[in-house]
C-alpha positions in Angstrom: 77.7 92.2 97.9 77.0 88.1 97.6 77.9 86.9 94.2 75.9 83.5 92.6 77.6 80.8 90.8 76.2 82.3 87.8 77.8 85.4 88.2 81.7 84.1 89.2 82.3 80.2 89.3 86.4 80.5 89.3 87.1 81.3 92.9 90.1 79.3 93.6 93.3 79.7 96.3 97.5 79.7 95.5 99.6 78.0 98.1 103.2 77.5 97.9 105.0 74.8 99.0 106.5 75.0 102.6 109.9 74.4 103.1 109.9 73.5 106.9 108.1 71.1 109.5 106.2 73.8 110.6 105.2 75.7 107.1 103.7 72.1 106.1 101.6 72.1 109.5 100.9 75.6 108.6 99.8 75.3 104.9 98.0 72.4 105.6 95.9 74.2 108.4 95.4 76.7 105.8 94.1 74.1 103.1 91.8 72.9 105.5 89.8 75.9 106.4 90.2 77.5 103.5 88.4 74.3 101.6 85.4 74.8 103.6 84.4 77.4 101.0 84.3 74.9 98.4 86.8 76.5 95.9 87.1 75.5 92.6 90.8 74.5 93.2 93.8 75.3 94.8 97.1 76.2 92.6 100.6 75.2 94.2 103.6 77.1 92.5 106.4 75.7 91.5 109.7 76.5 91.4 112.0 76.2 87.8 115.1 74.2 87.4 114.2 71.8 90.4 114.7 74.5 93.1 111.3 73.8 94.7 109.9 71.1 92.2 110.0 68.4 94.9 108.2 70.4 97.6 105.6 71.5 94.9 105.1 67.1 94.0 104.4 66.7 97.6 102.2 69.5 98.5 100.4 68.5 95.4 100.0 64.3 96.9 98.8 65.8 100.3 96.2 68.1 98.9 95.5 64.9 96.3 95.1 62.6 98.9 92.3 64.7 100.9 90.2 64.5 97.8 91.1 68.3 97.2 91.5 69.5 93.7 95.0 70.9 92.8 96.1 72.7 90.3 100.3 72.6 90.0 102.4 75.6 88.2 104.5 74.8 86.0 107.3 76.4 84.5 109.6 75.3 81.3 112.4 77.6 81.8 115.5 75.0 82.8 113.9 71.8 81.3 113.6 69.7 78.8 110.4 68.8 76.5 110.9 64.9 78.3 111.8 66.2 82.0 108.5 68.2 81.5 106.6 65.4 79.6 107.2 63.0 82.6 106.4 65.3 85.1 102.8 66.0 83.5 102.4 62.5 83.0 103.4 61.8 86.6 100.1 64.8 87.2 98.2 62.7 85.1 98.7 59.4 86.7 97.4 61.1 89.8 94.2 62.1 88.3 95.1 66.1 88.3 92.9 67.8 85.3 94.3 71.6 85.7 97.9 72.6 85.0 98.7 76.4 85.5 101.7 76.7 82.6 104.3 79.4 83.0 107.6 80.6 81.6 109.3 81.0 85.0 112.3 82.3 85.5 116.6 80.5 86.0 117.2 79.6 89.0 119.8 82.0 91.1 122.9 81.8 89.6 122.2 79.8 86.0 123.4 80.8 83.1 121.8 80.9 80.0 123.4 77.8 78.8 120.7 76.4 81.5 117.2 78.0 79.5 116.2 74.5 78.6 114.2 73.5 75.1 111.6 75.6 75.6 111.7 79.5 76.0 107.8 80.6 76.7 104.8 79.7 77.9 102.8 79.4 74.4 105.6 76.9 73.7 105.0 74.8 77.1 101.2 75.3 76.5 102.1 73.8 72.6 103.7 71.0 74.3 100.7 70.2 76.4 98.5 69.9 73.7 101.2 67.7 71.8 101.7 65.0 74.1 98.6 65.1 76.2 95.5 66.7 73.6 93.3 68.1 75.9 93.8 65.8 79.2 94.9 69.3 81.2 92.6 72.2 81.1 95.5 74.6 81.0 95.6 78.2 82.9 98.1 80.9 81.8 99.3 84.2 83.3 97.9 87.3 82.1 99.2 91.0 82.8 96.4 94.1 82.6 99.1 95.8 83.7 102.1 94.9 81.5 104.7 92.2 82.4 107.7 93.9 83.7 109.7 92.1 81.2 107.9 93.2 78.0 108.5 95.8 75.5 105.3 97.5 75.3 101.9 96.9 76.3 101.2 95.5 72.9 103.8 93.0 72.6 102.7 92.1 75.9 98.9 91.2 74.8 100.8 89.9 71.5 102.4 87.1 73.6 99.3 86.2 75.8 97.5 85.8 72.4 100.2 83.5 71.5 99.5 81.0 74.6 96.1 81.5 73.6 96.3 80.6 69.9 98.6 77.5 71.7 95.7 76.0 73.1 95.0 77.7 77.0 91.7 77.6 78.3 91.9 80.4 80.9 93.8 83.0 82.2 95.0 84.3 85.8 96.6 87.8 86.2 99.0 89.2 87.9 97.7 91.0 90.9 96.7 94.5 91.2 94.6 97.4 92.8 93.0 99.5 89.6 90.0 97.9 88.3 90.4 99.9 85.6 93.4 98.3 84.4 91.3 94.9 83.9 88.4 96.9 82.5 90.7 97.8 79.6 92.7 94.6 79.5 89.6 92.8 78.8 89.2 95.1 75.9 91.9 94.9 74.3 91.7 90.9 74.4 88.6 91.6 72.7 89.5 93.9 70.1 92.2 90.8 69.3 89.5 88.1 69.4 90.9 86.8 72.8 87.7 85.3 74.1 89.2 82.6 77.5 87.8 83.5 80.9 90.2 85.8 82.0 90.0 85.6 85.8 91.6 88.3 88.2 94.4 87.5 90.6 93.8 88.9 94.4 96.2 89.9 96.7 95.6 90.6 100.7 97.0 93.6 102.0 98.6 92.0 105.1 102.4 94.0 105.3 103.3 97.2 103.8 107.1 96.6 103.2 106.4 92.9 102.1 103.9 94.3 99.3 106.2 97.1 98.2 108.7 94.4 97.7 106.5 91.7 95.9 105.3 94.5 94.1 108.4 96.0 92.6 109.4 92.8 91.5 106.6 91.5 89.4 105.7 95.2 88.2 102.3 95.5 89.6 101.4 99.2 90.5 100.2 100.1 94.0 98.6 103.5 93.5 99.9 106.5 94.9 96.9 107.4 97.4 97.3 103.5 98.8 101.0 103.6 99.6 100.4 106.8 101.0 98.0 105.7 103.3 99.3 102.7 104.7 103.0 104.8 105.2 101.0 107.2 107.6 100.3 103.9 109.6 103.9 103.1 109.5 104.4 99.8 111.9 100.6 99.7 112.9 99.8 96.2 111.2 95.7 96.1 112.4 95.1 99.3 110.5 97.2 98.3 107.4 94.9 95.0 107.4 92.0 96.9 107.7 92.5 99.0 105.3 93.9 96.6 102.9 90.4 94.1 103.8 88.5 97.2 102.9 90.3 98.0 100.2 90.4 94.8 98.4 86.5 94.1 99.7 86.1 96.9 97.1 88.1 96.0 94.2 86.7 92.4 94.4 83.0 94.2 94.1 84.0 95.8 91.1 85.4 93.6 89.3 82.5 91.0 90.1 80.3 93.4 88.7 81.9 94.4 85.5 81.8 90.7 84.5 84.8 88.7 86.4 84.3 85.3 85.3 85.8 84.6 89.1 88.5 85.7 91.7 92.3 83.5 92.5 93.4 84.8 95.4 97.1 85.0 96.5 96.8 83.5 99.8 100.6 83.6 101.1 99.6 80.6 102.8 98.0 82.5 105.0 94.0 82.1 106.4 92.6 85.0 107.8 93.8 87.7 105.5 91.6 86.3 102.6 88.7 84.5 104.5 88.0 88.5 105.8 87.6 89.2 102.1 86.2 86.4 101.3 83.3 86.3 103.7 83.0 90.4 103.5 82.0 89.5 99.8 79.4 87.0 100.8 80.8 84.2 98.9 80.5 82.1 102.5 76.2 82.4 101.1 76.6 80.7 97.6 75.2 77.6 97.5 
């Protein structure tokens, strides 16, 4: 399948700052092949209470200073409304447009003494559009499947309306592997008026155990007939990854053609595990 820019303009990469000498040669091998495909941006997480904040500032000046567009996280949990005033202002002294606004979560160890003055995203997103009007075009997680935290899957869409109704523009989601589970996300939002691009969030299949982990902890679902089938390959990585590339191929088709207003992949700083998708899609053709 080759998708147009009319079709899907949000394609856009997640890094995450590298901790070592030879993660930064790493990512920023990865930045540079991965920008040949002209993305829209590339998002660098960020870690709350100052646990990876100065890794995220200088991934952020490197991909800045190749002329890259970068789009940091940013979480309020742990802060203060000045600590995270003068950080955006710092973004905005750089020239950054796009700020991905998150709750995020205490750092290991922190009690709840440490939460900081602001609670949830629709209250950092608030505070964006205090100080700074519309200077950020602001992204926001969304869930189709449910946040693992919340009570039900109402009060979940209830608080993504709320950092809608704060002032977001868009919306990235957490990963998953039913397309049906954005299908009916999207209409819900609707029956609620929720009208942002809601764009989906890709993740590679690259290491069973690793996804089982990742997955568990930020509640996406891997369906039973896909965990199955990559525990029958047990340790044989190339047919893991090519089922995963095939399997993904195909959930990025669908949900191109049920009206994705783009794809963020989840790139684990990695290259070849999304360029397969990637270029399996046709999205090398666009011009």
């Amino acid at each position: 399948m080759t998708a147009s820019r009319s079709q899907a303009t949000g394609f856009s990469f997640e890094l995450f700052p590298p901790k070592t000498d030879k993660g930064i040669e790493k990512l920023r091998d990865t930045v540079t092949r991965l920008n040949e495909r002209s993305p829209a941006f590339f998002s660098v997480t960020y870690g709350a209470g100052g646990s990876t904040q100065t890794n995220t500032f200088a991934t952020v000046d490197w991909i800045r200073e190749q002329g890259i567009a970068a789009a940091p996280h940013l979480s309020c949990i742990g802060s203060t409304r000045d600590e995270i005033t003068e950080i955006l202002q710092r973004y905005a002294d750089q020239g950054i447009d796009r700020i991905v606004a998150l709750r995020g979560d205490l750092p290991s160890g922190a009690g709840a003494g440490s939460m900081g003055d602001l609670n949830y995203a629709n209250e950092l997103v608030a505070l964006i559009r205090e100080r700074f009007d519309a200077r950020f075009h602001v992204e926001v997680a969304a869930y189709p499947e449910m946040h693992p935290q919340a009570a039900n899957f109402d009060k979940d869409l209830e608080n993504f309306k709320r950092k809608v109704d704060a002032g977001a523009d868009s919306a990235i989601t957490q990963y998953f592997y039913n397309p049906d589970a954005y299908e009916r996300f999207l209409e819900a939002c609707s029956r609620r008026d929720i009208t942002i691009p809601i764009v989906p969030g890709i993740m590679p299949i690259t290491n069973y155990s690793n996804l089982v982990r990742f997955s568990d902890a930020c509640g996406a679902e891997i369906p039973r007939w896909l965990r199955k089938r990559m525990e029958a390959y047990g340790d044989n990585i190339d047919s893991i990854r090519a089922l995963g590339r095939d399997v993904v191929t195909k959930l990025c088709e669908r949900l191109l053609a049920i009206g994705a207003p783009g794809l963020h992949f989840y790139t684990m700083n990695q290259t070849e595990p999304t360029l397969a998708i990637w270029d399996a899609l046709g999205l090398s053709d666009i011009g």
